[in-house]
C-alpha positions as CSV (number, residue, x, y, z in Angstrom):
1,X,-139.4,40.8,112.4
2,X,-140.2,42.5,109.4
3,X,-143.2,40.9,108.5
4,X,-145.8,43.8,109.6
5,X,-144.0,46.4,108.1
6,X,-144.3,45.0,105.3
7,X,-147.4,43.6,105.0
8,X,-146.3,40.4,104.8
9,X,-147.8,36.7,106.1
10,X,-145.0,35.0,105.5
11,X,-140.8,35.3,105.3
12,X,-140.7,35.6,101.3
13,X,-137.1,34.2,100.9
14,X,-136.5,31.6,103.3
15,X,-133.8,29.1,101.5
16,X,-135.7,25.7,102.6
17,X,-137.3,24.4,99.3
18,X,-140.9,25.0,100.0
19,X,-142.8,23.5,97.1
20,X,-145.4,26.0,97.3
21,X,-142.7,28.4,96.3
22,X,-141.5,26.9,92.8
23,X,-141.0,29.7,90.3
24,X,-142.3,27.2,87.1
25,X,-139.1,28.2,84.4
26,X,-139.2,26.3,80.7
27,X,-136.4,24.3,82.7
28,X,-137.6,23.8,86.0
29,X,-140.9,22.6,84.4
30,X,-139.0,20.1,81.9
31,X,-137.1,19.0,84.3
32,X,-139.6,17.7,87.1
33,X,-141.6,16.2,83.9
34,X,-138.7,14.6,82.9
35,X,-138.3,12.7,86.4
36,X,-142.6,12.4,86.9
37,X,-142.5,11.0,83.5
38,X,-139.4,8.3,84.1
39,X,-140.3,7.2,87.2
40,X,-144.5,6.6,85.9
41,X,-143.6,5.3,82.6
42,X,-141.1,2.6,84.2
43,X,-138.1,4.1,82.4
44,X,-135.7,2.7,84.8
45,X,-132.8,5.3,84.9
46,X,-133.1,9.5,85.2
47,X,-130.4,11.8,86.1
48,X,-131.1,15.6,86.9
49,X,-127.9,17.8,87.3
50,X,-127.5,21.7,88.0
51,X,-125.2,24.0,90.2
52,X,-125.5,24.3,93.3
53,X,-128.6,26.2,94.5
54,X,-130.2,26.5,91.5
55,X,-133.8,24.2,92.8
56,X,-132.4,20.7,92.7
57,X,-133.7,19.8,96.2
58,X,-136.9,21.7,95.6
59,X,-137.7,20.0,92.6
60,X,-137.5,16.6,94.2
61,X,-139.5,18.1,96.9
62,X,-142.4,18.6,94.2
63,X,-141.7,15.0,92.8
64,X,-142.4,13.0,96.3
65,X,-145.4,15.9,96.5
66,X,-147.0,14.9,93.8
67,X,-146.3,10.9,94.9
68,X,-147.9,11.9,98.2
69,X,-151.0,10.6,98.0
70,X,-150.4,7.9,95.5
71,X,-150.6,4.8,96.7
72,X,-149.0,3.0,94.2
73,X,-145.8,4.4,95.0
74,X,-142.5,3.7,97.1
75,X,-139.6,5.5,97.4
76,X,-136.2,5.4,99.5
77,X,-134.9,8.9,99.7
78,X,-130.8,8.6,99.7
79,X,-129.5,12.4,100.6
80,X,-126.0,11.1,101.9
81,X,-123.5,10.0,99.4
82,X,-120.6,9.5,100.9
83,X,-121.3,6.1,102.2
84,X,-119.8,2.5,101.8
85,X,-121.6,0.3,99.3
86,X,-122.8,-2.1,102.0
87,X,-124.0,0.8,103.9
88,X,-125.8,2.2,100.9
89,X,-127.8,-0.8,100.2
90,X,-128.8,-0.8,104.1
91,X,-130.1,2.4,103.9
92,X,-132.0,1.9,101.5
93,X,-133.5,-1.7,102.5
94,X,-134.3,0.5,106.0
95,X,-136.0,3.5,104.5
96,X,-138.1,0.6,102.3
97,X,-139.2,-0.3,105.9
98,X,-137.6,-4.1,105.4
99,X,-135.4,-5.5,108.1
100,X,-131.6,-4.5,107.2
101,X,-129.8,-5.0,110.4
102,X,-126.9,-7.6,110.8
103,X,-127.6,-8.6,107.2
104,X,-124.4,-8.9,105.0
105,X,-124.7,-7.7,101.5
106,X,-125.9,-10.3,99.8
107,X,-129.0,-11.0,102.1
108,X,-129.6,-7.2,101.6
109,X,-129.7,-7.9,97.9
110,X,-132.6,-10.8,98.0
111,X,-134.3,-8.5,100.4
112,X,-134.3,-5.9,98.0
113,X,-134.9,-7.9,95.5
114,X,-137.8,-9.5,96.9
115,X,-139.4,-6.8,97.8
116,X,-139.3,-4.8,94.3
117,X,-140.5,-8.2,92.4
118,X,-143.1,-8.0,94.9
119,X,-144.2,-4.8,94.4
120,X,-144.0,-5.3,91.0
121,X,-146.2,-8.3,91.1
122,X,-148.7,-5.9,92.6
123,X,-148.7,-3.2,89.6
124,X,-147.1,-0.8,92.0
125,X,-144.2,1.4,91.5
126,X,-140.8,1.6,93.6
127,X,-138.3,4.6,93.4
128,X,-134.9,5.1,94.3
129,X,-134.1,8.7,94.9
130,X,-130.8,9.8,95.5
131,X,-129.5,13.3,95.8
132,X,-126.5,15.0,96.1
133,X,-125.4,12.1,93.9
134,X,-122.4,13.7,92.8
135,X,-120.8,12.7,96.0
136,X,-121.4,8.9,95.4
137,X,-118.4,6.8,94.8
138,X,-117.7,4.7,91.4
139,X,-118.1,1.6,93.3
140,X,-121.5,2.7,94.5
141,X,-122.4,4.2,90.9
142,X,-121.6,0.3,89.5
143,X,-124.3,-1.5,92.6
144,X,-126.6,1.2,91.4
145,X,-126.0,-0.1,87.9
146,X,-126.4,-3.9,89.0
147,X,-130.0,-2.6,90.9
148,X,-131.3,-1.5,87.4
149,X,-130.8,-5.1,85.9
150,X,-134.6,-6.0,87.5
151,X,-136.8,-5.5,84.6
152,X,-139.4,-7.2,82.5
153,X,-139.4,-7.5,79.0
154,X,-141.4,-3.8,79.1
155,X,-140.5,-2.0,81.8
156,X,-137.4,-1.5,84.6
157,X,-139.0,-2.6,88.2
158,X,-136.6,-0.2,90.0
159,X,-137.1,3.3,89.3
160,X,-133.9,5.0,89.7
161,X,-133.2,8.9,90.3
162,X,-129.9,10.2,90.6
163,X,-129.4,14.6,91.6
164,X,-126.6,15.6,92.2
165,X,-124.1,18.6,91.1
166,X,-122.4,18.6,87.8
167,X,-119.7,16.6,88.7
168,X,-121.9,13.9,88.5
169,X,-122.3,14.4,84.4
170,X,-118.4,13.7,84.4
171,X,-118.3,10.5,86.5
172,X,-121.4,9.4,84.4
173,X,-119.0,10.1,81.5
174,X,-115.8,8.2,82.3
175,X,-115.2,5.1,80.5
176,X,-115.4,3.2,84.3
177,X,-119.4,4.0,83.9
178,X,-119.9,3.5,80.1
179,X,-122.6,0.9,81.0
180,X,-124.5,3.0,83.6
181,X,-124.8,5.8,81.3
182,X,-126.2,3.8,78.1
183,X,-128.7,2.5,80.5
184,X,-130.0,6.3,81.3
185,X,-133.3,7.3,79.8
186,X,-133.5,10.9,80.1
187,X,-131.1,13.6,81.4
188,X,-131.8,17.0,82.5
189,X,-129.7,19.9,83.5
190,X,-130.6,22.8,85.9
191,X,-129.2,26.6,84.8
192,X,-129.3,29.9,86.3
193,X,-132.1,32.1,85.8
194,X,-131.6,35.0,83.3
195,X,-132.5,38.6,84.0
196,X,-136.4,38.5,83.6
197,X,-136.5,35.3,85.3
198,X,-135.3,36.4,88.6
199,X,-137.3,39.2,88.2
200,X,-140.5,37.3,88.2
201,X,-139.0,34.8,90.9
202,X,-138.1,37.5,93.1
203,X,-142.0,39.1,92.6
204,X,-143.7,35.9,92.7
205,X,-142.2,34.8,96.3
206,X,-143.4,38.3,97.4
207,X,-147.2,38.1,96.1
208,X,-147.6,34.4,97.4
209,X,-146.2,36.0,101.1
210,X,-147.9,39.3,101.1
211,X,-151.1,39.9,102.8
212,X,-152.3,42.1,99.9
213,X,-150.7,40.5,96.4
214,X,-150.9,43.7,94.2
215,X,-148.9,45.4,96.9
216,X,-145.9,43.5,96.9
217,X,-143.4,45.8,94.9
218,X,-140.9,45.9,97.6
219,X,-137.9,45.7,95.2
220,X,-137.2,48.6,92.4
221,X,-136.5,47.3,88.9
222,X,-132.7,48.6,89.1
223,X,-132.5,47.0,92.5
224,X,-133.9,43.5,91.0
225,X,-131.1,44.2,88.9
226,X,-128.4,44.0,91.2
227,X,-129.9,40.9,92.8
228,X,-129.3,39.4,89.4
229,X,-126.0,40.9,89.3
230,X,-125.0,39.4,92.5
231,X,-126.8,36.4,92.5
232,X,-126.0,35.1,88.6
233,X,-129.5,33.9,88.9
234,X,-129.0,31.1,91.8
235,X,-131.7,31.1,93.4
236,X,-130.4,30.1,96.8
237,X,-128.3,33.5,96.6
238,X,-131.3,35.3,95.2
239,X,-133.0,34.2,98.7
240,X,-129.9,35.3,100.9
241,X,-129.8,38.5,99.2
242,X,-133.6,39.3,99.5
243,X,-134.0,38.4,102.9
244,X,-131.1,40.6,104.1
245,X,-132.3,42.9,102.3
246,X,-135.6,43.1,103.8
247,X,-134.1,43.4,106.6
248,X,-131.5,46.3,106.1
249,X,-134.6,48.3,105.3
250,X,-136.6,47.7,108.0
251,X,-133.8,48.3,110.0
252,X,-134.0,51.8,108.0
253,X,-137.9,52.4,107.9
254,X,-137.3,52.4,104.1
255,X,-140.6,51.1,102.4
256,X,-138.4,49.5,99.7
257,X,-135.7,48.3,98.8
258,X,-133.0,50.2,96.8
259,X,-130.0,49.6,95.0
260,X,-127.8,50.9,97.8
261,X,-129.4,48.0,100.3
262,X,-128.2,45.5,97.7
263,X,-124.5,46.8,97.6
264,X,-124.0,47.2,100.9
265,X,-125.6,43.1,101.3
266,X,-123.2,42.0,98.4
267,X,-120.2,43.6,100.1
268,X,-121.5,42.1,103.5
269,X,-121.6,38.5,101.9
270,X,-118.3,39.1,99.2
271,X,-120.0,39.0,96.2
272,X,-117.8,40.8,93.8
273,X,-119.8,39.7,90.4
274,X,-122.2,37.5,89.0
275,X,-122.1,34.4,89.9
276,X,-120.0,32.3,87.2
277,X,-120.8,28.5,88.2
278,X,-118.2,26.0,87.4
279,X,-117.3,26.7,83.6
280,X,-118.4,26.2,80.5
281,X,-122.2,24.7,80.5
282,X,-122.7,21.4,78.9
283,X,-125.8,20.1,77.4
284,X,-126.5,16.3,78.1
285,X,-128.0,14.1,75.2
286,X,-131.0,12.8,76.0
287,X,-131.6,9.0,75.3
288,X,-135.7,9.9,74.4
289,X,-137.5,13.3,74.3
290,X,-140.0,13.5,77.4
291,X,-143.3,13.8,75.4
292,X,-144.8,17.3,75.2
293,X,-147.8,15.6,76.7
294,X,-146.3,14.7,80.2
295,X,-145.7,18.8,80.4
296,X,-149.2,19.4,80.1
297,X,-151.1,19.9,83.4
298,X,-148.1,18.7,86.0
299,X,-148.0,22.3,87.1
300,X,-151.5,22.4,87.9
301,X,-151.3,19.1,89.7
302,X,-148.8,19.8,91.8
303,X,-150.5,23.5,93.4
304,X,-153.9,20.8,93.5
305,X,-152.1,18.5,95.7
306,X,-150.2,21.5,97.8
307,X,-153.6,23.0,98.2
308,X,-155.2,19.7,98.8
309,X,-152.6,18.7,102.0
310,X,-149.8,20.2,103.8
311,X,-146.4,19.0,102.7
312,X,-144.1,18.3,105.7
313,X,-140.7,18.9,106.0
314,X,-139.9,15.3,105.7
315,X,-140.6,14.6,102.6
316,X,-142.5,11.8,103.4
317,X,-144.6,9.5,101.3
318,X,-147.6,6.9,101.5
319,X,-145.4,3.5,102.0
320,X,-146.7,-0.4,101.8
């Protein structure tokens, strides 16, 4: 609707996660090395957390881009986690393509089972992924824990990635877990962008849409500046904002947007104040430091495989 006015190819803010739209922060950048690095390195157990909106989705997103065209890798992609335990390990068995119907748990097991050791056998690599994992019940949390008992003496066979919300650092923390959470290699937390962060997010989404890059100033410094204030630097509200936004001025035949336009949005959506999360920020310890190495060059390997092939809504990857 807006797109011609404003020189644009493409809707700057949509809230999907589009790959081709990660805004590469210190954290966002640790964080997808930490879970490219785990899953190629056999390290058996990662667990990614942040609040909600803040690029958990999209990151995965640029994982199973990256594992596109590989080959060599497998991976069942859990997004529901309120399931039973027998219906977990059937979704799973299913997305791995083997036959899970009318199997009770324990054939699901020596199907699974199987099929990793198989794999395995082959030199090739098999991932669990499992998002919005902070939904998954304890029960659930301990099969996962019995899965991640296939190793060898040097590596895990089962690659296991859990995403979820912040709640899941506390489950992972309760005495219930104890033995899940030794067995985690590397932990990584998701935060808010600050101030010149969303700055750059908020101009980066508009050059990469705008049919002429240096012209794609369409927010004023003190109006980025509300988005911030708004926002707290989620980057799902950062979208909302921005798109409304772009729209309110259209609707005006403003060629930019002000402060004003974000106001009145803010008061539209009942945003009183920054956005404060769910309290006081907690740093997980990591188990090992993801090399500095596995940081170098991911960045540019992911926009070579977005550029190389168009990444489908589905997520989907090259399966045996």
């Amino acid at each position: 609707m807006y797109r011609a006015f404003f020189n644009l190819n493409r809707d700057p803010f949509e809230i999907t996660p589009d790959p081709a739209f990660l805004f590469p922060t210190k954290r966002h950048n640790e964080a997808l090395a930490a879970l490219y690095y785990g899953v190629r390195r056999h390290k058996g157990f990662v667990v990614l957390t942040g609040e909600v909106g803040t690029g958990k989705t999209l990151l995965l997103r640029c994982l199973l881009q990256l594992f596109k065209g590989s080959r060599d890798v497998a991976y069942a992609y859990v997004f529901n986690g309120q399931l039973s335990s027998h219906e977990f390990l059937q979704y799973i068995a299913t997305d791995f393509g083997l036959d899970a119907a009318n199997k009770n748990k324990s054939e699901l097991l020596l199907k699974l089972y199987g099929y990793v050791i198989e794999r395995n056998q082959k030199n090739l690599t098999t991932v669990l992924v499992v998002d919005e994992a902070h939904l998954l019940s304890k029960g659930i949390l301990e099969e996962i824990r019995l899965l991640t008992n296939l190793e060898t003496t040097q590596s895990k066979l089962l690659q296991i990635l859990l995403v979820g919300q912040p709640e899941l650092d506390d489950k992972l923390d309760s005495m219930e877990l104890r033995q899940l959470k030794q067995r985690i290699s590397f932990r990584s937390r998701l935060e808010p962008l600050d101030l010149p962060e969303t700055k750059g997010y908020i101009e980066r989404r508009l050059q990469l849409s705008s049919v002429n890059p240096q012209n794609a100033e369409l927010f004023s410094t003190h109006a980025i500046a509300a988005v911030f204030h708004y926002s707290g630097g989620i980057p799902r509200l950062i979208n909302t904002i921005c798109e409304n936004a772009l729209i309110t001025a259209y609707s005006k035949q403003v060629p930019c947007v002000t402060p004003e336009i974000i106001e009145d949005i803010a008061m539209e959506f009942r945003l009183g104040s920054a956005y404060s999360g769910s309290g006081e920020k907690k740093k997980p310890t990591e188990r090992e430091a993801v090399p500095k190495d596995a940081l170098l060059g991911l960045y540019e390997e992911l926009q070579r495989s977005l550029r190389a092939s168009n990444f489908g809504e589905d997520g989907e990857s090259t399966r045996e």
